[in-house]
FIMI-922905 format. One record per atom (N, C-alpha, C, O): atom name; residue number from 1; y, x, z; residue in three letters. Coordinates in steps of 0.2 Angstrom, whole numbers. Last residue first. Example, Ala and Ser with C-alpha at 12.3 -4.5 7.8 and 13.67 -1.06 7.14 Angstrom:
 atom   n     Y     X     Z res
    N   2   -11    64    35 ser
   CA   2    -5    68    36 ser
    C   2     0    64    39 ser
    O   2     6    67    40 ser
    N   1   -28    66    39 ala
   CA   1   -22    62    39 ala
    C   1   -16    66    39 ala
    O   1   -17    71    42 ala
This chain:
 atom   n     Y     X     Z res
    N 151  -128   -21   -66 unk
   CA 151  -128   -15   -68 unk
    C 151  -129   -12   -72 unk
    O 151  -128    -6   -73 unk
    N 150  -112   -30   -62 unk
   CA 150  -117   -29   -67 unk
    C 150  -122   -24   -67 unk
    O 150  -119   -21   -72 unk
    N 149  -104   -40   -52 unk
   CA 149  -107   -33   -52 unk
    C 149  -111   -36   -58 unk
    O 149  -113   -42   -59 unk
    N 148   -90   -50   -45 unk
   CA 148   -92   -50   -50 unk
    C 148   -99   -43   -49 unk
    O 148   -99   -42   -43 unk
    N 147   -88   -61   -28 unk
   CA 147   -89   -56   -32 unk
    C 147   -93   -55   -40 unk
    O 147   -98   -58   -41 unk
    N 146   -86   -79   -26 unk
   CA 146   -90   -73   -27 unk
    C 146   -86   -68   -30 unk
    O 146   -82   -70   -34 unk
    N 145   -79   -91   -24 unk
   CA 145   -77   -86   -20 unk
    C 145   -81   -78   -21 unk
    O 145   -81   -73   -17 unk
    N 144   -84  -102   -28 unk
   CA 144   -88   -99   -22 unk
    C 144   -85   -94   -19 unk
    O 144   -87   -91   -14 unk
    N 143   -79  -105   -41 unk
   CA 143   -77  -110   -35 unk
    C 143   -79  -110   -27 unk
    O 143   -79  -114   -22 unk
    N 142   -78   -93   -48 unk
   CA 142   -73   -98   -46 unk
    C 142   -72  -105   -40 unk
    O 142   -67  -108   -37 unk
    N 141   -91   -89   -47 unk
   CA 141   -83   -83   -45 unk
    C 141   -76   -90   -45 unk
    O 141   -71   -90   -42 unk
    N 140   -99   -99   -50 unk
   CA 140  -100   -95   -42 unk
    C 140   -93   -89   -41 unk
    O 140   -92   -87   -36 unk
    N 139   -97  -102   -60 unk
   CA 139   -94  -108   -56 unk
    C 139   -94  -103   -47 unk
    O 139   -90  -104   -42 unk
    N 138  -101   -92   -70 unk
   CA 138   -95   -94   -66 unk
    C 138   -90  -100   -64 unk
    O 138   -84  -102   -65 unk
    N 137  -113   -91   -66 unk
   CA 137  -110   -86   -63 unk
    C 137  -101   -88   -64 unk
    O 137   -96   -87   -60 unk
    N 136  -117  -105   -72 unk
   CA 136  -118  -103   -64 unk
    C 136  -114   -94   -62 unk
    O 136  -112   -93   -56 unk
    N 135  -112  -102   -85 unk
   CA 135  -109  -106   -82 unk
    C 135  -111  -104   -75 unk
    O 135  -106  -102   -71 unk
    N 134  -124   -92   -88 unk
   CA 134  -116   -89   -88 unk
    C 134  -112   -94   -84 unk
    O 134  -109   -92   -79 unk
    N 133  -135   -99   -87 unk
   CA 133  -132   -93   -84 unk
    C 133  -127   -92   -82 unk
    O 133  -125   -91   -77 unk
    N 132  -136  -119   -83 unk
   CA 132  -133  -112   -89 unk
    C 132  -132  -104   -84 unk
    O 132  -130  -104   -78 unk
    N 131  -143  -125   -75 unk
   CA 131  -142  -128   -82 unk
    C 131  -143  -121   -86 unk
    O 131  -147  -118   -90 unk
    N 130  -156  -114   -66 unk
   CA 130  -150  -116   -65 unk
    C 130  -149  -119   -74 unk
    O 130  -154  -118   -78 unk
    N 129  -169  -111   -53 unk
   CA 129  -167  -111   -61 unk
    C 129  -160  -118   -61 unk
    O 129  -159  -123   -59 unk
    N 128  -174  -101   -42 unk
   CA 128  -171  -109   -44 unk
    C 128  -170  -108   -51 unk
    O 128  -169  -102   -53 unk
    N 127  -188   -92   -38 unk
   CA 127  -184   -91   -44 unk
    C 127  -180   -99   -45 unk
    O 127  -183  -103   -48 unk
    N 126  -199   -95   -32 unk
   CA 126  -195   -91   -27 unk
    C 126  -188   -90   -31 unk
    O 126  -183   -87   -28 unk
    N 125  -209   -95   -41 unk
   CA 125  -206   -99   -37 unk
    C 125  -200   -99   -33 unk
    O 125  -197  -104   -30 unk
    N 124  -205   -88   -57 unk
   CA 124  -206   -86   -49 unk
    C 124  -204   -92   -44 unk
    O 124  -198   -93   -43 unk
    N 123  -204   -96   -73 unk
   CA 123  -202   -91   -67 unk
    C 123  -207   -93   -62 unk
    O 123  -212   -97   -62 unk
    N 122  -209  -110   -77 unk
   CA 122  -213  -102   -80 unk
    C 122  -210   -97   -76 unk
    O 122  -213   -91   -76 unk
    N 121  -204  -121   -74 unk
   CA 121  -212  -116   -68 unk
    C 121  -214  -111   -73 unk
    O 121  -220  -109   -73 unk
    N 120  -198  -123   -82 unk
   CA 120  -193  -120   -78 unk
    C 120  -200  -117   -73 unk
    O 120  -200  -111   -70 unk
    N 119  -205  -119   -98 unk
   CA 119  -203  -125   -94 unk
    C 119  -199  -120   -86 unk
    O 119  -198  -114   -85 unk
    N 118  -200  -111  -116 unk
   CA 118  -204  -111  -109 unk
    C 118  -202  -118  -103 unk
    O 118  -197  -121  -105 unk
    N 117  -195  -111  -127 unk
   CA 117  -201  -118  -126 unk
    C 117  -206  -114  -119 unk
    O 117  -212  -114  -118 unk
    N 116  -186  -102  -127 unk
   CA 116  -189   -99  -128 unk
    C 116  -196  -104  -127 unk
    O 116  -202  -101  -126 unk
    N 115  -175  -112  -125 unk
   CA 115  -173  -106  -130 unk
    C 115  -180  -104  -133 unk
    O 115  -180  -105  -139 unk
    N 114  -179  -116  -111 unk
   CA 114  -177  -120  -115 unk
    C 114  -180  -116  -122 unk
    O 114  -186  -117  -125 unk
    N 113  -174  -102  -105 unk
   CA 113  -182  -104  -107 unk
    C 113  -181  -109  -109 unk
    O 113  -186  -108  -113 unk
    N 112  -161  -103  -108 unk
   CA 112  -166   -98  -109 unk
    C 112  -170  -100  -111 unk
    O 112  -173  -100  -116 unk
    N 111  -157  -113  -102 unk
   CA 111  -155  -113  -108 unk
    C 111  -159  -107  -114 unk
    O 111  -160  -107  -120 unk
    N 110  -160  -110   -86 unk
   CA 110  -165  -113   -91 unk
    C 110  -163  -115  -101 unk
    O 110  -167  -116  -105 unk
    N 109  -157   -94   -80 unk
   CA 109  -154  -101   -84 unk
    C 109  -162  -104   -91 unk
    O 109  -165  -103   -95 unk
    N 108  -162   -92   -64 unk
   CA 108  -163   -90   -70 unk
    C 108  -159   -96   -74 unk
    O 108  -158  -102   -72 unk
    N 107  -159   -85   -48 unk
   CA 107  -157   -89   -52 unk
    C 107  -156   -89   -61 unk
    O 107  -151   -87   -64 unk
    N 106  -162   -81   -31 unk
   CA 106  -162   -76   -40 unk
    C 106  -163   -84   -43 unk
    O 106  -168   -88   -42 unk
    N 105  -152   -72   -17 unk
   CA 105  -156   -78   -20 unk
    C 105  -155   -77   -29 unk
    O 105  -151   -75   -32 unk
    N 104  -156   -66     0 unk
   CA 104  -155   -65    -8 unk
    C 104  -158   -70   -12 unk
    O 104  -164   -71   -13 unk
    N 103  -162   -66    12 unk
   CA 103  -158   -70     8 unk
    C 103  -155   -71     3 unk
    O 103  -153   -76     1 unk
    N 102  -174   -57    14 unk
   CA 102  -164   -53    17 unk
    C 102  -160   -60    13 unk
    O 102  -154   -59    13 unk
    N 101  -181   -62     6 unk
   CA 101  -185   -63    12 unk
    C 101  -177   -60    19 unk
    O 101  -176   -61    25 unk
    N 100  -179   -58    -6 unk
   CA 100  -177   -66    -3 unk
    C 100  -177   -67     4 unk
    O 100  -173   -71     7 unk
    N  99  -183   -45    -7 unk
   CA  99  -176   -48    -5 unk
    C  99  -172   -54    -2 unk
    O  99  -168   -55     1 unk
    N  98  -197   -48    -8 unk
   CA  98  -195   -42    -1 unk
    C  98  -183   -44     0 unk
    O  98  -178   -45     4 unk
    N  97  -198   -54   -19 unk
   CA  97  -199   -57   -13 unk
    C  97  -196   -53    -7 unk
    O  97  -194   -56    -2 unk
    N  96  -194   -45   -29 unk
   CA  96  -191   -53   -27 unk
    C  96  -192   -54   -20 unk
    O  96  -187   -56   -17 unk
    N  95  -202   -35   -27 unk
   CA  95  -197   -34   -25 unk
    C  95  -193   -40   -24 unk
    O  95  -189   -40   -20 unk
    N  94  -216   -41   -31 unk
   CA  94  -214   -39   -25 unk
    C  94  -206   -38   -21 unk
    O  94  -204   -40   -16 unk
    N  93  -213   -44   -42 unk
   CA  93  -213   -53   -39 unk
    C  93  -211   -47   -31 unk
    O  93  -207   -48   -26 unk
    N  92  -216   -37   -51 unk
   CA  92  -208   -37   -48 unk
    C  92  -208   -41   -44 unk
    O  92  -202   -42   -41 unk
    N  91  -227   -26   -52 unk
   CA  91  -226   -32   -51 unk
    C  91  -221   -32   -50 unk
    O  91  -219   -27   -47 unk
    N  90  -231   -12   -62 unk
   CA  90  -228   -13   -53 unk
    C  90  -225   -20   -55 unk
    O  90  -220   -20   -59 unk
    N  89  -230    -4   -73 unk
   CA  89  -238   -11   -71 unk
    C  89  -235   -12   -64 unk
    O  89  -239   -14   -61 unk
    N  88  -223     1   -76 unk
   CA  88  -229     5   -74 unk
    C  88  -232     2   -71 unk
    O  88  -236     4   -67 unk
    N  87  -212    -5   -83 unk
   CA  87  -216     0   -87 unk
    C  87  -222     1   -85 unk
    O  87  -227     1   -89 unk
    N  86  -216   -19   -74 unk
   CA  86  -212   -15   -74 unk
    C  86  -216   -11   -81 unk
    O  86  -221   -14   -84 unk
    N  85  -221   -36   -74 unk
   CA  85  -224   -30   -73 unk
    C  85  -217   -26   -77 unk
    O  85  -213   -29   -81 unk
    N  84  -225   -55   -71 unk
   CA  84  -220   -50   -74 unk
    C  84  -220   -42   -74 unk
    O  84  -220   -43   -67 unk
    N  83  -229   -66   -65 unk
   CA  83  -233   -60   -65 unk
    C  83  -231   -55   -71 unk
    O  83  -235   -52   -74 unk
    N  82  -217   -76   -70 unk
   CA  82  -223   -76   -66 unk
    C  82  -227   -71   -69 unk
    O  82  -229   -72   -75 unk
    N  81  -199   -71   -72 unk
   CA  81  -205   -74   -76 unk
    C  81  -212   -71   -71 unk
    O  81  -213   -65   -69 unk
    N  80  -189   -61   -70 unk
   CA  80  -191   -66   -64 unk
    C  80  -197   -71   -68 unk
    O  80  -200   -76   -64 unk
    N  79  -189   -53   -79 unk
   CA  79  -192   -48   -73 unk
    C  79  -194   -57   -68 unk
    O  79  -199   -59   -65 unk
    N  78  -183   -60   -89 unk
   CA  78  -188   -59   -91 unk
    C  78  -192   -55   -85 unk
    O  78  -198   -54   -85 unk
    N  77  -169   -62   -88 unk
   CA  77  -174   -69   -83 unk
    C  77  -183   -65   -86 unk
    O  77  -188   -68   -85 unk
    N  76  -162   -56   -98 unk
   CA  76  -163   -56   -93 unk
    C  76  -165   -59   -86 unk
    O  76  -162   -59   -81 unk
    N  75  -165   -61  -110 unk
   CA  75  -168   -54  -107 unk
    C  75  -168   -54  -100 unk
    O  75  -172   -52   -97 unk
    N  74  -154   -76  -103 unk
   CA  74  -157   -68  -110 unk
    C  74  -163   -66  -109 unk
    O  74  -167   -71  -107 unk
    N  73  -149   -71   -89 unk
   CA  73  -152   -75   -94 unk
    C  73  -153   -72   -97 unk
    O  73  -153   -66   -96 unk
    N  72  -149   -73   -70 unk
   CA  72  -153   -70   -76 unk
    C  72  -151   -75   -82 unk
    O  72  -152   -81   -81 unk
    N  71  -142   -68   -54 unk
   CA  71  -142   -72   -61 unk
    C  71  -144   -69   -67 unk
    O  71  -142   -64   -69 unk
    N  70  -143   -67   -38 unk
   CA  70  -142   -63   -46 unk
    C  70  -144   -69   -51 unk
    O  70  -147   -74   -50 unk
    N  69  -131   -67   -24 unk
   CA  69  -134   -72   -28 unk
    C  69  -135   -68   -35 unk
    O  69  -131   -65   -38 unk
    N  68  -129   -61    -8 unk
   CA  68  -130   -61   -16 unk
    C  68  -133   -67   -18 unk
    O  68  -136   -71   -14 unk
    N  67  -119   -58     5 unk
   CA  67  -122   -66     1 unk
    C  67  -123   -65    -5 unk
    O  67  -119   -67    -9 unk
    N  66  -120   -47    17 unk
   CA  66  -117   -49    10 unk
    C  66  -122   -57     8 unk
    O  66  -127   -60    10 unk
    N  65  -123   -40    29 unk
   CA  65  -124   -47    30 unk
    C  65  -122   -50    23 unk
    O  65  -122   -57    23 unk
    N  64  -126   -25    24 unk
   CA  64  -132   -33    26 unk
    C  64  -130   -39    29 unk
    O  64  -134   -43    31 unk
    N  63  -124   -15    19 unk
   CA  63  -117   -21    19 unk
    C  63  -124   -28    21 unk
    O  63  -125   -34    19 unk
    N  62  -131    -6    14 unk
   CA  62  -124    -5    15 unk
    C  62  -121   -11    21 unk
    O  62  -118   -11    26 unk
    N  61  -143   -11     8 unk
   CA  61  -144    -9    18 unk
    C  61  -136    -7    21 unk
    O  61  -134    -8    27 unk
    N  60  -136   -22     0 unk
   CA  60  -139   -24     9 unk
    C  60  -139   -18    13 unk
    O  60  -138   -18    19 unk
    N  59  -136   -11    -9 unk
   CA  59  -131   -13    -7 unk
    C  59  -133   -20     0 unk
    O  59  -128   -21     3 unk
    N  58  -148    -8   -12 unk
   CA  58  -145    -4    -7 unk
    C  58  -139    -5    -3 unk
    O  58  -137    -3     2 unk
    N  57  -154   -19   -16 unk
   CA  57  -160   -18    -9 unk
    C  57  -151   -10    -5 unk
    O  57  -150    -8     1 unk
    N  56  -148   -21   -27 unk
   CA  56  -146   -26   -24 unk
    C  56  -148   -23   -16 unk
    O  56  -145   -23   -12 unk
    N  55  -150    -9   -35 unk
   CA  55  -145    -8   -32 unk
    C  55  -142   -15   -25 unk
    O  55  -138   -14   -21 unk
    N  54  -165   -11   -36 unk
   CA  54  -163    -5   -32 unk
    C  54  -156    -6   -31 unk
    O  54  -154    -5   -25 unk
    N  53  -164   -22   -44 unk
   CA  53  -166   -24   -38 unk
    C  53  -164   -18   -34 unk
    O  53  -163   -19   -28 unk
    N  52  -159   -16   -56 unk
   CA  52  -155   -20   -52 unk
    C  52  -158   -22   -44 unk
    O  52  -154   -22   -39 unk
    N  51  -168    -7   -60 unk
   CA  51  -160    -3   -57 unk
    C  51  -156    -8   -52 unk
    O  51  -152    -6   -47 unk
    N  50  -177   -16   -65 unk
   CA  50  -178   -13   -60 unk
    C  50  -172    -8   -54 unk
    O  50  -172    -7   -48 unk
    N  49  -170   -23   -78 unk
   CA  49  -173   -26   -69 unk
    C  49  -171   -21   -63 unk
    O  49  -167   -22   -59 unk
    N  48  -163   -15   -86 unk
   CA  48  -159   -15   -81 unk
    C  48  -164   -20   -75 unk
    O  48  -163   -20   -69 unk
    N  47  -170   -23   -97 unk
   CA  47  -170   -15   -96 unk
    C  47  -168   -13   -90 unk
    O  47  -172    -9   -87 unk
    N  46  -169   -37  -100 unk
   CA  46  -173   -32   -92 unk
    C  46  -173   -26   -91 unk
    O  46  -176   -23   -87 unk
    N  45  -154   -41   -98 unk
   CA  45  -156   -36  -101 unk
    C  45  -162   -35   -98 unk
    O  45  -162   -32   -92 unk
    N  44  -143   -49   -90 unk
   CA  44  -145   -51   -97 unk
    C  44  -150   -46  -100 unk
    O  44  -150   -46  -106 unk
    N  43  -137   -52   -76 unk
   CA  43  -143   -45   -79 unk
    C  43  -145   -51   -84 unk
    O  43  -148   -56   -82 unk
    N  42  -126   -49   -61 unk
   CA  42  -127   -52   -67 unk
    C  42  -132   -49   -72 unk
    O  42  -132   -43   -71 unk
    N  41  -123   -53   -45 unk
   CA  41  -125   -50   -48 unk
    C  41  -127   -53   -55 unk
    O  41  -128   -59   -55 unk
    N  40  -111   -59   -36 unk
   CA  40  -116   -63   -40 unk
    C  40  -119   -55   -45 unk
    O  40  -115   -52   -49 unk
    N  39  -108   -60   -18 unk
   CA  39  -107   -54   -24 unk
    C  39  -112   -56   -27 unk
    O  39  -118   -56   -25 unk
    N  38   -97   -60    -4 unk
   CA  38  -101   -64    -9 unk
    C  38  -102   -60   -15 unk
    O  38   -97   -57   -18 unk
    N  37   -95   -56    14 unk
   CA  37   -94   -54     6 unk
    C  37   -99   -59     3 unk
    O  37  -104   -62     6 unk
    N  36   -86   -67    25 unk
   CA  36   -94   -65    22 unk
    C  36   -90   -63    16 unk
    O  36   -86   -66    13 unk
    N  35   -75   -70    32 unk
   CA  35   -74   -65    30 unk
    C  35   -82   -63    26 unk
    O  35   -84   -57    24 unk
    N  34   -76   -85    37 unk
   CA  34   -78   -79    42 unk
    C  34   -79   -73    37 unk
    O  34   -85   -70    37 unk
    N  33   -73   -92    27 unk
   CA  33   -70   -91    31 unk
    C  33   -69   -86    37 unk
    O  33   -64   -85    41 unk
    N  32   -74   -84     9 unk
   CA  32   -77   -88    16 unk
    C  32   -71   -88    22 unk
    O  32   -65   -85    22 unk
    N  31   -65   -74     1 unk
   CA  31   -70   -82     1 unk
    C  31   -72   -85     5 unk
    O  31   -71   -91     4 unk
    N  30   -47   -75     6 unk
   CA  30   -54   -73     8 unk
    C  30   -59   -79     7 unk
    O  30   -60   -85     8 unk
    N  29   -36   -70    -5 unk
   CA  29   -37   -76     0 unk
    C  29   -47   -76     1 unk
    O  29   -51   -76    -4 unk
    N  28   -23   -60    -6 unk
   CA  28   -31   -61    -7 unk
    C  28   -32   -65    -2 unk
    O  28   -30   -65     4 unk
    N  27    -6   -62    -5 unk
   CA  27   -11   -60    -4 unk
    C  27   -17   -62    -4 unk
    O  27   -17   -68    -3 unk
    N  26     4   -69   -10 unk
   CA  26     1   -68   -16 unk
    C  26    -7   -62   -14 unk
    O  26   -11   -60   -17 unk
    N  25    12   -73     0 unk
   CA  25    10   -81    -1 unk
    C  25     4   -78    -7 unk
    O  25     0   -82    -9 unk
    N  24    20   -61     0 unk
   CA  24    13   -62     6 unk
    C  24     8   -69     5 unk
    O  24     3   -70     7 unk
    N  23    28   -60    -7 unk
   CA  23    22   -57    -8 unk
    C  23    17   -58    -3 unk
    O  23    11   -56    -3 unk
    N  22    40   -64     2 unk
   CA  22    39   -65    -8 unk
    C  22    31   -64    -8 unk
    O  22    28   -69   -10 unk
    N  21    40   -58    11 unk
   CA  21    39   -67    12 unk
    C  21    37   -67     7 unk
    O  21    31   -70     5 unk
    N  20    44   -44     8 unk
   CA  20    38   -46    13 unk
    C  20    35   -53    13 unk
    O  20    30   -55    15 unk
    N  19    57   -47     2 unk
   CA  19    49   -44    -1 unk
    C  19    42   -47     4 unk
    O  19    37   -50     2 unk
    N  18    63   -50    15 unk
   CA  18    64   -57     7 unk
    C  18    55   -52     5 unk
    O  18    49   -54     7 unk
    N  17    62   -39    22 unk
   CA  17    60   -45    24 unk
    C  17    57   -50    18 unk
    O  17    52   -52    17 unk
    N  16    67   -32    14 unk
   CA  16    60   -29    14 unk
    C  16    58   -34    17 unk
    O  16    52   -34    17 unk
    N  15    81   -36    14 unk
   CA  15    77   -34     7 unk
    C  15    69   -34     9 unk
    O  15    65   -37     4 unk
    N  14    85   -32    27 unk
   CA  14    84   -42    24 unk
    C  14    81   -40    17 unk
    O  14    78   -45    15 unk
    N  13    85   -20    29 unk
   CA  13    80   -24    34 unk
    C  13    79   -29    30 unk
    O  13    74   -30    27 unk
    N  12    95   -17    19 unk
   CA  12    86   -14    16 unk
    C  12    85   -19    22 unk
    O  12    84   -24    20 unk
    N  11   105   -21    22 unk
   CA  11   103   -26    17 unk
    C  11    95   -22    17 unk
    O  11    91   -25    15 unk
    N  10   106   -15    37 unk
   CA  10   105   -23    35 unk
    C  10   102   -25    29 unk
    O  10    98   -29    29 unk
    N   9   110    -3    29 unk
   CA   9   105    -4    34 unk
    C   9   102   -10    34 unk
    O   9    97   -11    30 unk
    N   8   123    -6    23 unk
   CA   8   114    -3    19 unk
    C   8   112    -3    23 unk
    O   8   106    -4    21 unk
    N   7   132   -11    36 unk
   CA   7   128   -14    31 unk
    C   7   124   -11    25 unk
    O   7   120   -15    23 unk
    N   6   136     1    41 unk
   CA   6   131    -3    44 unk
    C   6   125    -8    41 unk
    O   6   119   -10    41 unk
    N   5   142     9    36 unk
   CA   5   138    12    36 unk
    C   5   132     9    38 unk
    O   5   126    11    39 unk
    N   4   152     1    34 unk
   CA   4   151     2    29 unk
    C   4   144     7    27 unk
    O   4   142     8    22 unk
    N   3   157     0    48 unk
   CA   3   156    -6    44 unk
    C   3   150    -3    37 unk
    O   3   145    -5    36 unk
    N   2   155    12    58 unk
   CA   2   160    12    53 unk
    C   2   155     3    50 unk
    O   2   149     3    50 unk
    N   1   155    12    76 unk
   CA   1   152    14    70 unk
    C   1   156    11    64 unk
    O   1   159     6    66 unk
């Protein structure tokens, strides 16, 4: 066979080789090591409480071994505050609990209740309270390997 026909063959194998080493060191590097999703839910608003705990209850039946973490500030710690009530008088402590109970862990920022001369046992026992919101969501995408979601 002819010289000239041989080497474009070679150079695309060593081309796609070079690209393949190039780009492989730039592959997604798994949060955990046993491949566990991580996914920090975020809710400043309590308009969004109850949307959120329906998306957290769906996204376990999806994907139940996931590691949520939700974070509240704002408005948004006002669903995790003790004896808390929906439009229609439906407790929220229920659905807190029924998630904890799948792992799911709900963290309110005390800059908030600080804000608002609440103490940290004005949440839900079942509720850690963290320095800052914002900073715990992003200490948990940065140094936990968390996903971001809003809803």
């Amino acid at each position: 066979m002819h010289d000239y026909l041989i080497r474009p063959a070679r150079l695309l194998s060593a081309g796609a080789l070079l690209l393949g080493l190039m780009f492989a060191g730039m592959a997604p590097v798994s949060a955990a090591a046993d491949d566990e999703e991580r996914v920090v839910y975020h809710i400043n608003d309590n308009v969004n409480a109850r949307p959120l705990l329906n998306n957290v209850r769906n996204h376990l039946q999806a994907s139940p071994k996931t590691k949520i973490v939700v974070v509240g500030h704002g408005k948004g710690i006002d669903f995790m505050l003790k004896s808390a009530q929906d439009a229609g008088g439906n407790p929220y402590i229920i659905g807190i609990e029924m998630l904890t109970d799948k792992g799911v862990e709900f963290r309110a920022c005390r800059n908030t209740l600080t804000s608002r001369n609440l103490k940290d046992d004005a949440v839900e026992d079942l509720v850690k309270v963290v320095p800052s919101g914002v900073a715990e969501i992003g200490r948990l995408q940065a140094k936990e390997g968390y996903v971001y979601l809003k809803p």
